[in-house]
Structure formats: structure tokens, C-alpha cells
C-alpha positions as CSV (number, residue, x, y, z in Angstrom):
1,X,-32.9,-112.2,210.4
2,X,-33.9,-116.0,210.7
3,X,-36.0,-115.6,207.6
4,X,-33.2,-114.2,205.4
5,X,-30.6,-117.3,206.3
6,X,-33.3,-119.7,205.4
7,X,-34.2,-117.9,202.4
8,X,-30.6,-117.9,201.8
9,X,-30.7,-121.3,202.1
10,X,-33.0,-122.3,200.2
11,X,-31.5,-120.0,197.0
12,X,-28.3,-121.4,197.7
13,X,-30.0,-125.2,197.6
14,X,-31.6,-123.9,194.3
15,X,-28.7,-122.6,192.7
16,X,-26.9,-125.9,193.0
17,X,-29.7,-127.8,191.7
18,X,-30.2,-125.4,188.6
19,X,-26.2,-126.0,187.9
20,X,-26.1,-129.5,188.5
21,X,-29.4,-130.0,185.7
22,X,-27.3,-127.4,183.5
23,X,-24.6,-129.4,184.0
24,X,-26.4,-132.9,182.8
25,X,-27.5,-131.8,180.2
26,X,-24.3,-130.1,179.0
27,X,-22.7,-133.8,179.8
28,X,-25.8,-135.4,177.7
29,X,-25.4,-133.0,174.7
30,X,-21.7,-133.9,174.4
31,X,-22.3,-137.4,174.4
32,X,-25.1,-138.0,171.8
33,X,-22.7,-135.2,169.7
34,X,-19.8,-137.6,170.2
35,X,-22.2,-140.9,169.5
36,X,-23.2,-139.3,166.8
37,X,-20.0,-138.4,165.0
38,X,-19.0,-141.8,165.4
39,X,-22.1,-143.4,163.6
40,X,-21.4,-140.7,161.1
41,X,-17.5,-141.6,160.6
42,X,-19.2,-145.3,160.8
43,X,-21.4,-144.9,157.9
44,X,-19.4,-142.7,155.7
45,X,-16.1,-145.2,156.1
């Protein structure tokens, strides 16, 4: 039983540290997209 919880735990633990990287990088894509539209407009105007 003790086993399971920390296994538990530990998935738990894992599963928020795969979302949060998801997450980041999700965040990162939509900034360069956005910095890069603008350098676009920039250029083109």
C-alpha cells in the first residue's frame, strides 16, 4: 500500500512537470510566432 501512494506520488509529480514543459513551450511557440509576424508586417510596410 505504502508503495502505491509513493508511486502515486511520484506520477502525479511527473505529470505536472510534463505539463508545465508542454506548457513552455506552447508559451515559447506563440511568442517567436507573434515576434515573428511583427518583423514580417515590419519588413513588408
Amino acid at each position: 500500500m505504502h508503495e502505491t501512494f509513493q508511486l502515486y506520488i511520484y506520477s502525479e509529480r511527473d505529470y505536472k512537470l510534463q505539463y508545465r514543459s508542454v506548457f513552455t513551450i506552447q508559451v515559447v511557440a506563440l511568442t517567436l510566432d507573434y515576434y515573428y509576424r511583427v518583423v514580417a508586417s515590419e519588413s513588408n510596410g
